[in-house]
C-alpha positions, 0 to 999 in steps of 0.5 A: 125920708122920715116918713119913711125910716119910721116904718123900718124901711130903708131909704136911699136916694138914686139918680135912677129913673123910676127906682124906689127911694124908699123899700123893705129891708132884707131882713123884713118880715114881710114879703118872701125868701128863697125856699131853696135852691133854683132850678135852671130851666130850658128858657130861664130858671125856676124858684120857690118862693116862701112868705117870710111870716105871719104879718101880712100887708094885704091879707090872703097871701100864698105861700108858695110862690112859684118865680119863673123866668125866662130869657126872651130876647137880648133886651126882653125879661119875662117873669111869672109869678103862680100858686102851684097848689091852685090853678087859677085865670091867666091872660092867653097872651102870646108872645113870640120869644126867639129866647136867648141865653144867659150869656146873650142877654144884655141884663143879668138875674141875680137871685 
């Protein structure tokens, strides 16, 4: 805990299963906010991500980020994070989705 208090983070013990005990707090400069508004899309929604600041964990970061998500099925998430300015290699995976809605799934998205 105190390890972790001393590199500004926030620590906050759970009974969870696998949650973190120890991340960035909201108002970190690092990591990414919402550049704006979300877009509702036809399998989830769509949003731009924008890089907080300058100060950068692994170097190379790009800002924007594209968050798509996507209802899959009443158990199953999906979310694809993407350059939009630059194409590069994705695994061809294909998964069936039968997708659902918002109202179907048994999780909720909060952005």
């Amino acid at each position: 805990q105190a390890a972790c208090e001393a590199r500004g983070c926030t620590w906050c013990a759970t009974d969870v299963a696998n949650a973190p005990w120890c991340f960035f707090p909201e108002d970190s400069p690092y990591g990414y906010s919402l550049g704006g508004s979300t877009e509702k899309t036809a399998k989830g929604w769509r949003a731009t991500l924008n890089k907080r600041q300058a100060l950068s964990l692994f170097g190379n970061d790009i800002s924007p980020v594209i968050l798509e998500v996507e209802f899959q099925t009443k158990d199953r998430l999906r979310f694809r994070l993407y350059d939009p300015n630059r194409q590069r290699f994705e695994v061809p995976l294909k998964i069936d989705s039968p997708g659902v809605t918002a109202d179907e799934a048994s999780y909720d998205v909060e952005f």
